[in-house]
BANU-798636 format. One line per 3 residues: for each residue z, x negated, y negated of N, C-alpha, C, CB. Coordinates in Angstrom, 3 decimals. Last residue first. Glycine has a CB too. Layout:
BEGIN
Z/X/Y/Z/X/Y/Z/X/Y/Z/X/Y; ...
This chain:
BEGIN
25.770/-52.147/-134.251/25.256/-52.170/-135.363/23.608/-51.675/-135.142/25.538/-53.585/-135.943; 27.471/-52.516/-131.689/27.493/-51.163/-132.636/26.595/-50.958/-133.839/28.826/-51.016/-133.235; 27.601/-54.839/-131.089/26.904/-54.362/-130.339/26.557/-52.653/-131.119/27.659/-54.547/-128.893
28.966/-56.082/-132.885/27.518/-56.595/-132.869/27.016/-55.454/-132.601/27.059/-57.725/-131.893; 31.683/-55.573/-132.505/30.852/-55.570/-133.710/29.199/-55.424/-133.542/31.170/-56.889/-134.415; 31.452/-57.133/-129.434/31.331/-55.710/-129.913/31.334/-54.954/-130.816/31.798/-55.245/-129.639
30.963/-59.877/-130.893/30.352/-59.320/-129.357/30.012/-57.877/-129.331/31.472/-59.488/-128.095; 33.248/-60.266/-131.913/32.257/-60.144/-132.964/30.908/-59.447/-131.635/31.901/-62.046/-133.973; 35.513/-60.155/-129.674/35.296/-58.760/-130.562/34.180/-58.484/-131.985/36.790/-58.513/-131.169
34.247/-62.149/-128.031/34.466/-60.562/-127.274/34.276/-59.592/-128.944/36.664/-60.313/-126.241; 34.915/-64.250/-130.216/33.541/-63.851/-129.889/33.637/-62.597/-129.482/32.854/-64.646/-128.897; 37.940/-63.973/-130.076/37.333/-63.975/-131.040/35.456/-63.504/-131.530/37.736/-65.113/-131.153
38.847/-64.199/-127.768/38.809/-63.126/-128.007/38.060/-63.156/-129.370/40.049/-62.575/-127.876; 37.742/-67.169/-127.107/37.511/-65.937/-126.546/37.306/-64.614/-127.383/38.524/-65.772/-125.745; 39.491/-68.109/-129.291/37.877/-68.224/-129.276/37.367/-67.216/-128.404/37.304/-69.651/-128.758
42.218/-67.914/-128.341/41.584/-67.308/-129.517/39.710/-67.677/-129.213/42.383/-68.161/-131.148; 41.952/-69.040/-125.095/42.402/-67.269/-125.900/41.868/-67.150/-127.319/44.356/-66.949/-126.172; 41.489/-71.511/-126.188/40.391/-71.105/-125.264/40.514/-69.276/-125.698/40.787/-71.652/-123.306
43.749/-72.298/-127.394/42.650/-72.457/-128.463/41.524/-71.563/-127.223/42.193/-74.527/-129.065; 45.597/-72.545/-125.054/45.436/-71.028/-125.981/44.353/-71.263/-127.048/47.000/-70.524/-126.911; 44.074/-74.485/-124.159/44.692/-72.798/-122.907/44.539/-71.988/-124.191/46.980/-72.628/-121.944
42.413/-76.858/-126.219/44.095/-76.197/-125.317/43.515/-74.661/-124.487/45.850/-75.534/-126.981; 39.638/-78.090/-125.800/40.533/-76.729/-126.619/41.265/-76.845/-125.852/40.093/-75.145/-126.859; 37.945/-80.289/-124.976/38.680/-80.541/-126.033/39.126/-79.289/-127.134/37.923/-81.558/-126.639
37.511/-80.077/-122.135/38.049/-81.259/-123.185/38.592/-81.087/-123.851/37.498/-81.902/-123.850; 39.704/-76.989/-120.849/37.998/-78.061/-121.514/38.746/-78.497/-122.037/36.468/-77.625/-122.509; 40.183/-76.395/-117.861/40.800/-76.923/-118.420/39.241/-77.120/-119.617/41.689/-78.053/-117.540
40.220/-73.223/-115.647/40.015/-74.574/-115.759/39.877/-75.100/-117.290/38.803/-74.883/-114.949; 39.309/-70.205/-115.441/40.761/-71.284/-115.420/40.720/-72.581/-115.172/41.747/-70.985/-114.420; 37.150/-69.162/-115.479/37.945/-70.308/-114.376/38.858/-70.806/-114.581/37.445/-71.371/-114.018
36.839/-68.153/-118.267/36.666/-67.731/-116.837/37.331/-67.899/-115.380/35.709/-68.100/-116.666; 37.276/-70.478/-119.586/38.358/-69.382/-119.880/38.281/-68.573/-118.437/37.954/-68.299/-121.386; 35.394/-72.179/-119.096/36.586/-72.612/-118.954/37.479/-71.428/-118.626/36.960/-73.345/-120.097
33.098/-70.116/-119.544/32.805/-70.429/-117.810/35.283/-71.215/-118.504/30.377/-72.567/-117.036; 33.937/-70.018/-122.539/33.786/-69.061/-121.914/33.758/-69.092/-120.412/32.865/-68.623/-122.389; 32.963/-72.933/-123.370/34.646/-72.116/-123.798/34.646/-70.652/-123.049/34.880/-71.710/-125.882
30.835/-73.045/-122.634/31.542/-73.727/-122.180/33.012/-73.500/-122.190/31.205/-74.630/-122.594; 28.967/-71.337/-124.244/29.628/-71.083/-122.663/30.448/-71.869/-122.133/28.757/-71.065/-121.627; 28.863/-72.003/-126.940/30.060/-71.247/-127.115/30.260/-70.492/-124.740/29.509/-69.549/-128.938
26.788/-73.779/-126.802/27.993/-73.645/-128.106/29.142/-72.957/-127.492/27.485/-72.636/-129.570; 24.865/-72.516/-125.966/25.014/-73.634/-125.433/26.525/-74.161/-126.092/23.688/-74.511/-125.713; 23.894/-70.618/-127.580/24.719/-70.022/-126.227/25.487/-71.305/-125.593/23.540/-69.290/-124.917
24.575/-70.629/-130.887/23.650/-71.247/-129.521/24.845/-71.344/-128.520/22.762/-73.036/-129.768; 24.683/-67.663/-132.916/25.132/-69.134/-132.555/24.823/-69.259/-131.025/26.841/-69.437/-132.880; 23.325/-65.637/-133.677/24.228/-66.087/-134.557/24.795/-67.384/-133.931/25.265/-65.021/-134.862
22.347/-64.425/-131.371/21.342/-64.519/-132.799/22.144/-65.305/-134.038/20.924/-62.754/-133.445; 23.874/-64.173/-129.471/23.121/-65.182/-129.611/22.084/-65.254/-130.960/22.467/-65.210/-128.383; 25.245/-61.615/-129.593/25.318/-62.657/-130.226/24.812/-64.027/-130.096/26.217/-62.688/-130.292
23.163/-59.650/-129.330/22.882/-59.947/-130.406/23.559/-61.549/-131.178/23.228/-58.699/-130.980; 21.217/-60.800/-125.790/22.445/-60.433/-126.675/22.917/-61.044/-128.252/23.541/-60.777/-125.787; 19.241/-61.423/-123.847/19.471/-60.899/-124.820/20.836/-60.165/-125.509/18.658/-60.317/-124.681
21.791/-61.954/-120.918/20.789/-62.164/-121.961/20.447/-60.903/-122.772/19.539/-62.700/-121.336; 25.585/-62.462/-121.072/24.213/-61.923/-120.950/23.040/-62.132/-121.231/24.142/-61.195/-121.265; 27.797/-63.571/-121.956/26.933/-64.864/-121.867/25.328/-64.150/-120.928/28.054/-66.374/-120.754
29.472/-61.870/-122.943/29.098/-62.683/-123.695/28.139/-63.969/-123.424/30.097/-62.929/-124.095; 29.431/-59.530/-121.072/29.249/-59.447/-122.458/28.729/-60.455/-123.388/30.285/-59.177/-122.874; 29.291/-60.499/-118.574/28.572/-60.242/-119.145/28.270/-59.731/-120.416/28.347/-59.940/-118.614
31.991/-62.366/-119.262/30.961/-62.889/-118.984/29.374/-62.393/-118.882/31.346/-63.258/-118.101; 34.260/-60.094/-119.257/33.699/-60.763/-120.382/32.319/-61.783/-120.185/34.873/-61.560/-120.922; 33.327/-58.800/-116.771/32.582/-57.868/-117.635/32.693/-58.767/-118.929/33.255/-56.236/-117.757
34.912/-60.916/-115.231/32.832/-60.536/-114.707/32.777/-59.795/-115.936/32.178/-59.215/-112.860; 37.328/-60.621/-116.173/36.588/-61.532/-116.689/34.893/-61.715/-116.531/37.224/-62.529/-116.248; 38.153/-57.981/-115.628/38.079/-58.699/-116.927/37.329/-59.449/-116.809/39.059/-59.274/-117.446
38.189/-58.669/-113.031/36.768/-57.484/-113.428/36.704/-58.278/-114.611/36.996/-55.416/-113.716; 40.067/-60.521/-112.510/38.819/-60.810/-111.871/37.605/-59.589/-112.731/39.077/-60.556/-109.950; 42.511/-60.039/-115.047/42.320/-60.155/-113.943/40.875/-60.086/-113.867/43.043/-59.337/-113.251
45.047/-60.984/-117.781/43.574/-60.418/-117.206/43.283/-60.960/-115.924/42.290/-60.807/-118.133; 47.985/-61.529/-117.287/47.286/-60.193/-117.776/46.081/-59.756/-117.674/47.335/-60.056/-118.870; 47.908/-64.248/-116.868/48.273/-63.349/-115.976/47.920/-61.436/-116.277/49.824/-63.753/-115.899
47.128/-65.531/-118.814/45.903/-65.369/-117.651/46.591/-64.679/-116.739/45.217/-66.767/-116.926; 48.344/-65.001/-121.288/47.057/-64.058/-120.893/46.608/-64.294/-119.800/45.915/-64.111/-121.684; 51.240/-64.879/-121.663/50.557/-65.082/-120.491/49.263/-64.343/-120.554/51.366/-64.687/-119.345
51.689/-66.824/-124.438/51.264/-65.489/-124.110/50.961/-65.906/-122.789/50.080/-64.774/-124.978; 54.741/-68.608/-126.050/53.710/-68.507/-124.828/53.154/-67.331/-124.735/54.258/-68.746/-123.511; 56.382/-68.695/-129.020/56.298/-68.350/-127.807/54.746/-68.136/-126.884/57.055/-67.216/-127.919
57.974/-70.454/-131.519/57.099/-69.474/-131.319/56.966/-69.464/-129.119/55.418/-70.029/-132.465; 61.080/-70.660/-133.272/60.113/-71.208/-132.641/59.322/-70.325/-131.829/60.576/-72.164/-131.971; 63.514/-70.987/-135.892/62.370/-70.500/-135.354/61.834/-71.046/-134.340/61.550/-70.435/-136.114
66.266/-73.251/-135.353/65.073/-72.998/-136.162/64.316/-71.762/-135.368/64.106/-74.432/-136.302; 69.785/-71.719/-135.397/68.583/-72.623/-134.328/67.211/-72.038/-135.070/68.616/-72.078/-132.187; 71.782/-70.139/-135.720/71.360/-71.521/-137.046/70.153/-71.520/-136.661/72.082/-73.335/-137.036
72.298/-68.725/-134.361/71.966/-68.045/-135.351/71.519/-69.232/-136.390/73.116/-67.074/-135.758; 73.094/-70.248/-131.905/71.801/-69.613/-132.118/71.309/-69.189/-132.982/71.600/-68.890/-131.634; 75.616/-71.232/-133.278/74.722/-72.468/-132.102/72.834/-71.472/-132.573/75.577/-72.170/-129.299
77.109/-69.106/-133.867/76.537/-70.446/-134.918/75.432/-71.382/-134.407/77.783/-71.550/-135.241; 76.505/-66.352/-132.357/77.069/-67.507/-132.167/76.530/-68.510/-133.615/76.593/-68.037/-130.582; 75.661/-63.145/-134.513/75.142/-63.883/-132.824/76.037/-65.265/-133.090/72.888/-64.357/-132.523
75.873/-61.328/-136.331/76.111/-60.903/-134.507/75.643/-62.128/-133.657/74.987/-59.383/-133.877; 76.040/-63.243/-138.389/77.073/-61.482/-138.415/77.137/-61.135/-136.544/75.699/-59.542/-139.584; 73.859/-64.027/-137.860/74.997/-64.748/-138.426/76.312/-63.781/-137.980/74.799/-64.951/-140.184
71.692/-62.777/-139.001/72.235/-63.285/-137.431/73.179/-63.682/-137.314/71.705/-64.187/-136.758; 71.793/-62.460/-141.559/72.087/-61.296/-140.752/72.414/-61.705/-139.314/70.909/-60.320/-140.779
């Protein structure tokens, strides 16, 4: 179908995936309210895995600063990944 409206050069050209700007999309509250969501005390998700586990991917994501050993966007999925077992949790 690309073929029909676009050049040979582009309509051949493989797939390839694209960048999210999440750190331009969340800003300073975002991140004080993900930090007390997820690195509060008492909180259910610490009943499921050691806080010690999972702040380091959280203070990174916070700060924009770099961890060993997750990319920028391995930091986005883990994030959002906890945030929304975080608020699973919190409903139960």
């Amino acid at each position: 179908m690309a073929r029909r409206h676009l050049p040979p050069k582009i309509a051949d050209k493989k797939k390839s995936g694209f960048g999210v700007p999440v750190d331009r999309w969340v800003d300073g509250d975002f991140k004080t309210r993900l930090r007390e969501l997820l690195l509060g005390s008492d909180l259910p998700l610490q009943n499921y895995f050691r806080r010690e586990t999972y702040e380091p991917v959280v203070t990174a994501f916070c700060e924009n600063t770099p961890h060993p050993a997750i990319s920028r966007g391995g930091l986005y999925e883990r994030v959002i990944m906890l945030l929304s077992l975080a608020l699973a949790l919190r409903r139960c």
